[in-house]
C-alpha positions in Angstrom: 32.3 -5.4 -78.8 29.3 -3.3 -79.3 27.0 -6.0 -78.9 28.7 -6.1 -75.3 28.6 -2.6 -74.2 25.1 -2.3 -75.5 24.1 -5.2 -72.9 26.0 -3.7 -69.9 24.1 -0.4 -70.7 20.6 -1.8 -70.8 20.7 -3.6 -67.3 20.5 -1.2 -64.5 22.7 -2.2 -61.1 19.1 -3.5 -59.8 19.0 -6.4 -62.2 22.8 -6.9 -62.3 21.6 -7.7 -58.4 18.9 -9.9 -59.0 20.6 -11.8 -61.5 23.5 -12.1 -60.1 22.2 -13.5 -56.9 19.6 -16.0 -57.9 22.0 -17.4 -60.0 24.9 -17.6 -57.5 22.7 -19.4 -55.1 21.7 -21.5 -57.4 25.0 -22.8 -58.7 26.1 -23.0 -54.9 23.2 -25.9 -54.3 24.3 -27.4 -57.7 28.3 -27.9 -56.9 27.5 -28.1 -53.4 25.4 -31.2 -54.2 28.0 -32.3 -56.8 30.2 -33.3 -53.6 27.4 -34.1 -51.5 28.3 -37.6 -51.9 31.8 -37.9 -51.4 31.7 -38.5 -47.4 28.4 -40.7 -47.8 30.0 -43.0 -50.4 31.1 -45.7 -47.3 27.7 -45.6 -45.9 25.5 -46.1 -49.3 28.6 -48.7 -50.2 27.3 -50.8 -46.9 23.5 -49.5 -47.4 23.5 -51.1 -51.1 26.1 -53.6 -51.0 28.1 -52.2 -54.1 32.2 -52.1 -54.6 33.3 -48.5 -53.9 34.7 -48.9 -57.9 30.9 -48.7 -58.8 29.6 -46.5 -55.5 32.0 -43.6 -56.5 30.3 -43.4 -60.2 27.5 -41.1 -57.9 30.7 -38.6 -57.8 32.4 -39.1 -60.5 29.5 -40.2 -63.0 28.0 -36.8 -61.6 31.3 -34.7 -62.3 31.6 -36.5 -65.7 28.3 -35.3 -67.2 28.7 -32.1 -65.8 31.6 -32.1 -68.2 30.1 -34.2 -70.9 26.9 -31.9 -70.8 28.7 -28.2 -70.7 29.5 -28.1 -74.0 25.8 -28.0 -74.9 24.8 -24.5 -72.6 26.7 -22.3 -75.5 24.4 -23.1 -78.3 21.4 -23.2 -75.7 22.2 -20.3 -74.8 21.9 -18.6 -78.3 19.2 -20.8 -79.3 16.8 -19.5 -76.3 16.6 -17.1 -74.3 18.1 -16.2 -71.0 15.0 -16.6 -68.8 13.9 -20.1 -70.8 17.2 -21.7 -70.0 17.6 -20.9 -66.3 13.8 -21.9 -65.9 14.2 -25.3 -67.7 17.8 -25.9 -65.9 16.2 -25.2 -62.6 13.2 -27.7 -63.1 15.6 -30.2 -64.6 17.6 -30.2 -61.4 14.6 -30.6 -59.2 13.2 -33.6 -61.2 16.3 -35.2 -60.6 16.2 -33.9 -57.0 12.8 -35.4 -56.8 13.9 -39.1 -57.6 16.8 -39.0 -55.4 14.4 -38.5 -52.8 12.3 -41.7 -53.6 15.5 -44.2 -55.4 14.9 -47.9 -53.9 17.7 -48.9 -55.5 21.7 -48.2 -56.4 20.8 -47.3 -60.1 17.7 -45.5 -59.5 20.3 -43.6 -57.4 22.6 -43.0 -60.5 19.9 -42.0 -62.7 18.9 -39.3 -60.1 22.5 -38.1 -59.5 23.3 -37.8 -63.9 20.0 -35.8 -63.9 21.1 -33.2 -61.6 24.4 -33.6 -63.4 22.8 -32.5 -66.7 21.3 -29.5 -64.9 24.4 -28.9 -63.2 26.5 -28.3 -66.5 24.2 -26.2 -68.1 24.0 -24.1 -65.4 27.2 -23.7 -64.5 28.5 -22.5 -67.8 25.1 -20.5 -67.7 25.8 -18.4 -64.6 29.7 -17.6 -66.1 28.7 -16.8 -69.3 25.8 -14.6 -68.1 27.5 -12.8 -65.5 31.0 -12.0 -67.5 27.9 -10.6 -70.1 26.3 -7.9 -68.1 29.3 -6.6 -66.0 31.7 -4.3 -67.9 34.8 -5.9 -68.5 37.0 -3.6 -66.0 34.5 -5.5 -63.4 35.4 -9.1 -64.3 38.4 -9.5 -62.1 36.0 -8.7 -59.1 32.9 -10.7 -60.4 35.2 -13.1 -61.4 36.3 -13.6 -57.6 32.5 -13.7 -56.0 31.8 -16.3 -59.0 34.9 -18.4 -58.0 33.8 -18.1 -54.1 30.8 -19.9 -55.2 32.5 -22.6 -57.5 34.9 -23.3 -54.7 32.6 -23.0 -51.2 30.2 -25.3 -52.8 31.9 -28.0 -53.7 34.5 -28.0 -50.4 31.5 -26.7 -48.1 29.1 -29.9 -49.8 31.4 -33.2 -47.7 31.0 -31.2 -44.5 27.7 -30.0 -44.8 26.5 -34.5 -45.9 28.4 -35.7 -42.8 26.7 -33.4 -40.6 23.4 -34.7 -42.0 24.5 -38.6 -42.5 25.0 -38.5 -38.5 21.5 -37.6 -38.1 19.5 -39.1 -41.3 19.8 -40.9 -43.4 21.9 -40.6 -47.5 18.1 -40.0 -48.9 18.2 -36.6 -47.1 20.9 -35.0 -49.2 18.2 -34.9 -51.4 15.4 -34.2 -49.1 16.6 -31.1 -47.7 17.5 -29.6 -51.4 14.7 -29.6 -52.8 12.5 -27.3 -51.0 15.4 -24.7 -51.4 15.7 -25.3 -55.0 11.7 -25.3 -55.8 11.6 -21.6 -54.4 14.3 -20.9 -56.2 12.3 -21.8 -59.0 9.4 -19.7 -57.7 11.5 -16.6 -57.2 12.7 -17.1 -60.9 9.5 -16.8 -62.6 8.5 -14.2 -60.8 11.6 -12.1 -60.9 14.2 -13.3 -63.2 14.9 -10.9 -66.4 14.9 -11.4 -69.9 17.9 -9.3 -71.6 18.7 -12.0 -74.3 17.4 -12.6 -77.9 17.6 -16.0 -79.1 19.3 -16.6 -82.7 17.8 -19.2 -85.2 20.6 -21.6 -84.8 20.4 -25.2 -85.5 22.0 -27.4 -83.2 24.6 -30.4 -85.2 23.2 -33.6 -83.4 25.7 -35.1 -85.1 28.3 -33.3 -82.7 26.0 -33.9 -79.7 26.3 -37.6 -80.1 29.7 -37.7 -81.0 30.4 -35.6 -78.0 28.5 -37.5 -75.8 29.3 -41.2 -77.0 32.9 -40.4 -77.3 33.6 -39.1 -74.0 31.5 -41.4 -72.0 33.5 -44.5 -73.6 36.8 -42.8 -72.7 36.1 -41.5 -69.2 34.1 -44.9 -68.1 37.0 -47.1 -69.9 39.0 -45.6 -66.5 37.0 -47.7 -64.4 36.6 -50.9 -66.8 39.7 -51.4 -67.0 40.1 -52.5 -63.7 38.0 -55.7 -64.6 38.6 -56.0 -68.3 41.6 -54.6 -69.3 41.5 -55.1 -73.1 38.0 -54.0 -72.8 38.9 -51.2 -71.5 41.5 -49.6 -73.6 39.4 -50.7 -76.7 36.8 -48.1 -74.9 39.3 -45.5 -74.5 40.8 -45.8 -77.9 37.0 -45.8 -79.6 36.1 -42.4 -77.4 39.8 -40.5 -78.6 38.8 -41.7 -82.3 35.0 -40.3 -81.7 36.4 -37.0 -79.7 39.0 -36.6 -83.0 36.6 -36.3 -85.1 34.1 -34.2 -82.8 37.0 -31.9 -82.7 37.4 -31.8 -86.8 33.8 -31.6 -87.6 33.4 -28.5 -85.2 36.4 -27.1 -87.2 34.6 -27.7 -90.5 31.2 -26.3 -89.4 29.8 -22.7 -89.8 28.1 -22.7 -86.5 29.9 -25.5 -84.3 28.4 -27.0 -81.4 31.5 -25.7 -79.2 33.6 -23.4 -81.0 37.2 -25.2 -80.7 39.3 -22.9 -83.0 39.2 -20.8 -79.4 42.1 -22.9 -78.6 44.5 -21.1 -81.1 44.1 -18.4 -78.6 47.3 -18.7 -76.7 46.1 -17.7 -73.6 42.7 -19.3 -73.5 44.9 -22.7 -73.9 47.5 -21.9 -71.6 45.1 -20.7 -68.7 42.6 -23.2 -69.4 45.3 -26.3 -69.0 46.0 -24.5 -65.7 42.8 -24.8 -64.4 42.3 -28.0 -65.7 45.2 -29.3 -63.2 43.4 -27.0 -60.3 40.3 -29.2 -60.5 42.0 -32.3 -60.7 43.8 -31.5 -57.2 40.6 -30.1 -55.8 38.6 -33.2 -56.8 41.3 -35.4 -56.1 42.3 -34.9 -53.1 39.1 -34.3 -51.9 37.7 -37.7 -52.0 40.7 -39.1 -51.2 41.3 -37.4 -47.8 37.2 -38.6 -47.0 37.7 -42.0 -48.3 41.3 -42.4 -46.4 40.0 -40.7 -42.8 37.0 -43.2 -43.0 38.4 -46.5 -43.9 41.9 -46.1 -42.4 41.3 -43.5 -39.1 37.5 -45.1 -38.7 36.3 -41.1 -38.5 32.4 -41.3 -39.1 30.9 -39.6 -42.3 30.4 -36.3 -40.2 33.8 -36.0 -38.9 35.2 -36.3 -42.1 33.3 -33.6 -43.2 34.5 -31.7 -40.4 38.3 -32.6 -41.6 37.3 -30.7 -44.7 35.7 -27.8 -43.2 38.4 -25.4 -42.3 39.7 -25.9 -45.9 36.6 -25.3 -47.4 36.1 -22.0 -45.0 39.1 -20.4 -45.9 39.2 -21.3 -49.2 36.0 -19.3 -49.3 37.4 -16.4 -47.0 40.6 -16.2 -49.7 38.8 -16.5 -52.5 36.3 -13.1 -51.6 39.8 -11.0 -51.7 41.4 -12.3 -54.8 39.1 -10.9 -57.2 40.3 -7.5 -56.3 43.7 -8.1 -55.7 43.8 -10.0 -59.0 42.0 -6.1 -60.4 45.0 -3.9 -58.3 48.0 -5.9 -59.6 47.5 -8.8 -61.7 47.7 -12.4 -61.7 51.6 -13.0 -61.5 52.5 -13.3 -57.5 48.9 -14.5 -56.6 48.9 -17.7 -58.7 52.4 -18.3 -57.8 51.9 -18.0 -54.6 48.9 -20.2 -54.5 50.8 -23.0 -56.4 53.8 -23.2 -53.3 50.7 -23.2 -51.1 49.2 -26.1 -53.2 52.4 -27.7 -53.3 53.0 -27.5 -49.5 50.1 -28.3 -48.4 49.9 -31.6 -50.9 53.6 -33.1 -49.8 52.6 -34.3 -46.1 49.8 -36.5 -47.8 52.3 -37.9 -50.1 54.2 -39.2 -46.9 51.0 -40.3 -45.2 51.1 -43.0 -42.9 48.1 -44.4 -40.8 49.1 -42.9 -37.6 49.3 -39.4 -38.8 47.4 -37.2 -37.0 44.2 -35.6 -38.0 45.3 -32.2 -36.7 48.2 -32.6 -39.3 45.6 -33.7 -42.3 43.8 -30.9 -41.8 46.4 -28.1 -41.7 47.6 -29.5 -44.8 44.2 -29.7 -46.4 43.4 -25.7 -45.4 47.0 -25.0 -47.0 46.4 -26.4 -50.2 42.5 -25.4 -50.4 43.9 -21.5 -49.4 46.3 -22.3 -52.9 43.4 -23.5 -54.9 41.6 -20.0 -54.2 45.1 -17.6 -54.8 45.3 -19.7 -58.4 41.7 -20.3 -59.6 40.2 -16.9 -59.6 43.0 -14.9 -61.3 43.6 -18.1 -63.9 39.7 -17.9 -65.0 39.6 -14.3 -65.6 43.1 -15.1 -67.7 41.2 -17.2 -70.0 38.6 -15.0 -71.7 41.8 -11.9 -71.6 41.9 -12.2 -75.4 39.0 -13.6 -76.7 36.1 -11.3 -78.6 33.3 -11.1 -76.5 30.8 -13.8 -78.9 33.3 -16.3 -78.2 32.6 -16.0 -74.7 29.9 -18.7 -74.0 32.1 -20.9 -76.3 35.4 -20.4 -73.8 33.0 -20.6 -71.0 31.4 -23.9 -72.2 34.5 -25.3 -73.0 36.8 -24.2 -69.8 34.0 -25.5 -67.9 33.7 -28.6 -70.0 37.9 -29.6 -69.7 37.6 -29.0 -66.2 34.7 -30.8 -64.9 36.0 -33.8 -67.0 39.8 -34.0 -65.9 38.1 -33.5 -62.5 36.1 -36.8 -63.0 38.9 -38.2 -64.1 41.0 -36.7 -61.5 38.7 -38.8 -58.9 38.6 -42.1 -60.8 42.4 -42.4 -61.4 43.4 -41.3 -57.7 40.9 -44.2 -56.6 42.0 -47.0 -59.4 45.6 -46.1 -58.2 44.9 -45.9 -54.6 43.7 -49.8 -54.8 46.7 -51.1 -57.2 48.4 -51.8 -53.6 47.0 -54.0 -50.9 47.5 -51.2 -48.5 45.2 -48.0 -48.5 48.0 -46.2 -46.9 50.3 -47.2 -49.6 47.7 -46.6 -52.4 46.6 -43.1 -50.6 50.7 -42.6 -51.0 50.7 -42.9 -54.4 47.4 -41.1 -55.5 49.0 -38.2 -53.8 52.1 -38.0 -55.3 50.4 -37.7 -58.7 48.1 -34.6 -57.4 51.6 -33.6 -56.1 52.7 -33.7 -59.9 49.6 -32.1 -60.7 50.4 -28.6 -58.5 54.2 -28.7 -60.2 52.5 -28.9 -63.5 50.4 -26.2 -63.3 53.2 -23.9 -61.8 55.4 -24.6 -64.4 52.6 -23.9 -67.3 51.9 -20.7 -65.5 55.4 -19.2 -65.5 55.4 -20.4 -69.5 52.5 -18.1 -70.1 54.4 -15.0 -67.8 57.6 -15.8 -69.9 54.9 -15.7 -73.4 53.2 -12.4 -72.6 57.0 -10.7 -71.4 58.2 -11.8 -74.9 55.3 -9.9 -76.7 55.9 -6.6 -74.9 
């Protein structure tokens, strides 16, 4: 604990500011490019003459790596300092920026997207970590709320923001247009960003880094194999559980682990992090699905599907500014509650979708749930680090992160496999969306199991 106090006494409010806003606008261009390319998925489809199976890979591969990566940012962020990591993220991101601009071709394309990916996930975890840091803790229920604005807005705000551009220019520009905004970035950063961090003499297990790696990648992308090959497939998945088994009992073996599992013993750590595991998956989910459904079925153009998901993605933001303090005044019980019914409501009318429902009616029900997703999220990630010692922080941070980017991949890639089981992508879009509907029940129900846990210990 002293080790915490003594960094909230050292930074003045000045560089709280200046911290706290380069790397908020930072990780908005990095999630907000993460779903960049969910309405312009159709039009590279046509542009490169790939199955949408393999053209939603630039989503989901992106989301995957995000999660694959994460777990790396804790020991890189002891191993170096504060300033080094955001520096080297930030370039990272633009060199993957920078061949987006000039791909020629659909893997080219990839590469470009898992680069930013890798940036992506380090920074992410980065900005959490770093922020819960230098802000006392009776702060974190407000920071935590402007941090989950950001992780929210970007993402919902990032469909609307391509269609507008894919009406005008071409997919290339999604990349175009970043990176001028993400090179000053960089320039603002080596001129003003702060060093408050000493780095420790830790070595870091490759061992676990290619266990980690190797073992999620087979499971995740066994998802989408097994559509062609199903034995193939599930031997994938059942090698990447083996590898990830082991990852998990070497990190409980090892002195200094890669990603400190033993966190999960921490009741509510597990409890609020299996929460907003589900959250993501809903978010991601339904997401594409509504931009993949309004374009194929209701033949909206790229930009009008981003304008399906814009009043969502606004309020989402708008809710998600209040809930921080709210969350501070009386706690987490009746806002996460709440925003599960509204996740619930809002998902049912798109498990009952037909092809003449209304686009008026998708979107009400899309702001309904988006408004849930910003009552639950907020209050459930300032849950998870309640009870943890402050230098397990970047470990829960890294690994929250981690779970969540990766059920969200997953999240994407099951909806879709599911959605195309049926002939009909009404059908399919039925039955993608009663599992996201199983998804908000889930969560509700975990979240009144850890009320009725934390009543039985008073």
């Amino acid at each position: 604990m002293n080790s915490e106090k003594n960094i909230t006494s050292t930074i003045d409010s000045r560089k709280r500011l200046i911290v706290s806003a380069i790397l908020l606008i930072s990780n908005f261009i990095c999630l907000m490019s993460q779903t960049m390319m969910v309405t312009a998925l159709p039009v590279i489809q046509d542009d490169m003459s790939q199955t949408m199976t393999m053209v939603q890979w630039l989503t989901t591969g992106y989301t995957l790596l995000i999660g694959i990566v994460t777990p790396l940012s804790s020991n890189l962020y002891e191993r170096f300092t504060n300033r080094q990591v955001f520096l080297g993220t930030i370039s990272l991101f633009i060199m993957g920026t920078v061949c987006g601009c000039v791909a020629s071709n659909f893997w080219m394309l990839l590469l470009a997207r898992l680069i930013q990916a890798v940036a992506s996930g380090i920074l992410i975890s980065f900005q959490m970590t770093v922020m819960i840091t230098i802000y006392p803790p009776e702060k974190r229920g407000t920071i935590m709320g402007i941090s989950s604005l950001i992780v929210d807005f970007g993402p919902a705000v990032g469909p609307t923001l391509a269609g507008f551009i894919l009406s005008w220019l071409g997919w290339r520009y999604l990349f175009i247009l970043v990176l001028p905004i993400m090179v000053v970035i960089l320039l603002i950063g080596v001129v003003v960003f702060p060093n408050f961090s000493q780095p420790r003499n830790i070595k870091i297990d490759f061992i676990s880094v290619f266990i980690s790696l190797t073992g999620s990648a087979l499971a995740l992308a066994s998802l989408t194999l097994m559509q062609q090959n199903l034995k193939l497939g599930l031997l994938m998945l059942f090698v990447g559980l083996v590898l990830i088994y082991f990852f998990v009992k070497r990190q409980l073996k090892l002195k200094h682990p890669m990603l400190k599992v033993s966190i999960f013993k921490v009741q509510s750590f597990r409890l609020m992090t299996l929460v907003a595991i589900l959250v993501s998956m809903v978010l991601f989910g339904t997401e594409q699905m509504i931009s993949i459904f309004v374009q194929d079925v209701s033949d909206l153009t790229s930009m009008q599907a981003g304008l399906v998901l814009l009043p969502g993605a606004a309020l989402n933001a708008f809710t998600a500014a209040f809930v921080g303090r709210l969350y501070d005044e009386y706690g987490p019980k009746y806002l996460v509650i709440g925003g599960a019914f509204f996740m619930i409501i809002g998902t049912l009318p798109f498990a009952l979708i037909q092809a003449s429902m209304p686009i008026s009616v998708m979107v009400v029900a899309y702001t309904v749930q988006m408004i849930g997703v910003a009552l639950v999220f907020s209050p459930v990630m300032t849950e998870v680090f309640k009870d943890l010692a402050p230098q397990e922080i970047s470990h829960a941070t890294a690994l929250n992160n981690a779970l969540r980017q990766i059920w969200g991949s997953v999240s994407v890639t099951l909806l879709i496999v599911v959605s195309e089981i049926p002939q009909s992508l009404v059908t399919g879009m039925q039955l993608s969306m009663w599992l996201t509907l199983f998804f908000s029940v889930a969560l509700l129900i975990l979240f009144m199991r850890y009320l009725y846990v934390n009543k039985s210990k008073k």
